[in-house]
C-alpha positions as CSV (number, residue, x, y, z in Angstrom):
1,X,33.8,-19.0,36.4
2,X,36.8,-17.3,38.0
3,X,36.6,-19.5,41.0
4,X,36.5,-22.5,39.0
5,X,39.9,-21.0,37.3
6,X,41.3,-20.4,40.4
7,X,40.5,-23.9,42.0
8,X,42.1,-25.5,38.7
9,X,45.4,-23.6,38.9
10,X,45.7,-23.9,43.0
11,X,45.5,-28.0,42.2
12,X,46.8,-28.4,38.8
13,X,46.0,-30.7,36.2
14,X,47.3,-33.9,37.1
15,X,45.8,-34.2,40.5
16,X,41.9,-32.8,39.0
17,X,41.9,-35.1,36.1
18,X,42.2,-32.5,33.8
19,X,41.4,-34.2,30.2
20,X,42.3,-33.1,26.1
21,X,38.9,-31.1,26.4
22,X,40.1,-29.0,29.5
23,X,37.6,-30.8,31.7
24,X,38.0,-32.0,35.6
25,X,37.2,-35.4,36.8
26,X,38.3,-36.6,40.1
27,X,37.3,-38.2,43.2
28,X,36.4,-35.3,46.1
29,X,35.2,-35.2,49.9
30,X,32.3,-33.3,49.8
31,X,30.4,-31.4,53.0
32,X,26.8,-30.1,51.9
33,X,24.9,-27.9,54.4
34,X,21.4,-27.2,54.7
35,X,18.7,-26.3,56.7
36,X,17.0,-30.0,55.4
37,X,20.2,-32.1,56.2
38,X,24.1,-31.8,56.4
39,X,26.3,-34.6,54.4
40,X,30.0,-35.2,54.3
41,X,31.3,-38.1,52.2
42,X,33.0,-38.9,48.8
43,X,32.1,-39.2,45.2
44,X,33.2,-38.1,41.8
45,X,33.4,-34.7,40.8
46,X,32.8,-33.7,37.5
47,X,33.7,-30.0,36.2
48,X,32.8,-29.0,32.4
49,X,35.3,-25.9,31.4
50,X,34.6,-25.7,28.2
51,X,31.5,-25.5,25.8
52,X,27.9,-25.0,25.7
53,X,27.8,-26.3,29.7
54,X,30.8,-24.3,30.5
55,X,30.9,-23.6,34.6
56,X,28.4,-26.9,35.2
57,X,29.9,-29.2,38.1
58,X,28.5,-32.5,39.0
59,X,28.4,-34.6,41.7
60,X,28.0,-38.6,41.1
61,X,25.2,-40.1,42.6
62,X,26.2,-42.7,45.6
63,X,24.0,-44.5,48.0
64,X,23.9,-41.9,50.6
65,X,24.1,-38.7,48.2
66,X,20.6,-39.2,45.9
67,X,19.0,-37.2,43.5
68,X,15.8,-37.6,45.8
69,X,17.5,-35.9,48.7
70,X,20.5,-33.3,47.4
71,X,20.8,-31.2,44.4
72,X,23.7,-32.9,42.0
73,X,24.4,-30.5,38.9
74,X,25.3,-27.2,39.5
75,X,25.5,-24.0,36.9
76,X,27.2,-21.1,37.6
77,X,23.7,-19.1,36.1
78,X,21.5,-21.0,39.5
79,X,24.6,-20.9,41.9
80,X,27.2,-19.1,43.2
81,X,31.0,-20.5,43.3
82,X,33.5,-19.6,45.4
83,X,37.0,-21.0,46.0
84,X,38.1,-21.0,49.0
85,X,42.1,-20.2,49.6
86,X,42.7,-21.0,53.0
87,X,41.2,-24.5,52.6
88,X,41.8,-25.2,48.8
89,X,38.0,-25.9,48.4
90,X,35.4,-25.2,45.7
91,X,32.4,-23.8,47.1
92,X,29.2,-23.7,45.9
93,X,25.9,-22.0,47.1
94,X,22.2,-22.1,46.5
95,X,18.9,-21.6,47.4
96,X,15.8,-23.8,46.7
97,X,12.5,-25.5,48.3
98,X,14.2,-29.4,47.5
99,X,16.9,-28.1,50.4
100,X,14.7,-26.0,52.5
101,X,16.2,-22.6,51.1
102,X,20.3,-21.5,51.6
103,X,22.8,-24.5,51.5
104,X,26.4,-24.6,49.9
105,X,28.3,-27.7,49.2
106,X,32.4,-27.8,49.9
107,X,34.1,-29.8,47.8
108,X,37.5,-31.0,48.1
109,X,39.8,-32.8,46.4
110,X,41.2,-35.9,48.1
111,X,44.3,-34.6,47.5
112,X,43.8,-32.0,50.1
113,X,42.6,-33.0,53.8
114,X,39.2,-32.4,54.2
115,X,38.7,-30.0,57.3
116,X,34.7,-30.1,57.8
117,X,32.4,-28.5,59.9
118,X,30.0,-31.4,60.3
119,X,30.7,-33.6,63.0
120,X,29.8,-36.9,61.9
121,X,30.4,-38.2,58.0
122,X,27.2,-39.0,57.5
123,X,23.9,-37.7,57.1
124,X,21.9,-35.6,59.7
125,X,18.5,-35.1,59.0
126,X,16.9,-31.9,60.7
């Protein structure tokens, strides 16, 4: 959960959202890479720091990031976070059949410009 910590204190509480309960909810531009499809768009990011789901970070469904196709909830005991310093972004990486093994997801406050790898906002199936 350090990286979560460290993401919270590099962006403070006003611009995540931060609530009475210590939690994070704010929109995000999000870049998800994986050998089944890249992804760069927007949603809501939700991050639990406190309680029985401590460390759990969620990603709200939209019409071009599904449940179907792209993981959306996150725990720090299935994946591995990372916060990234030179680009203010939380990342987060996995492994699993739905994605066709490795991806990581990059998400990043809209408060921060998003600087993506992808070269089109939008889907790209492989």
């Amino acid at each position: 959960m350090e990286a979560i910590h460290e993401f919270v204190k590099a962006h403070g509480h006003d611009q995540l959202g931060v609530n009475q309960l210590g939690n994070c909810l704010f929109e995000a531009a999000i870049e998800y890479v994986s050998r089944k499809i890249d992804f760069a768009g927007r949603t809501e990011v939700r991050i639990t720091r406190n309680g029985y789901q401590e460390g759990n970070v969620g990603l709200r469904e939209t019409d071009d990031l599904t449940v179907d196709s792209f993981h959306l909830d996150f725990s720090p005991d299935f994946q591995t976070y990372t916060y990234v310093k030179s680009t203010g972004a939380l990342k987060i990486a996995g492994d699993s059949p739905k994605m066709q093994g490795k991806y990581t997801v990059h998400i990043q406050g809209l408060f921060v410009p998003m600087q993506s790898n992808i070269s089109h906002p939008e889907r790209t199936r492989r």
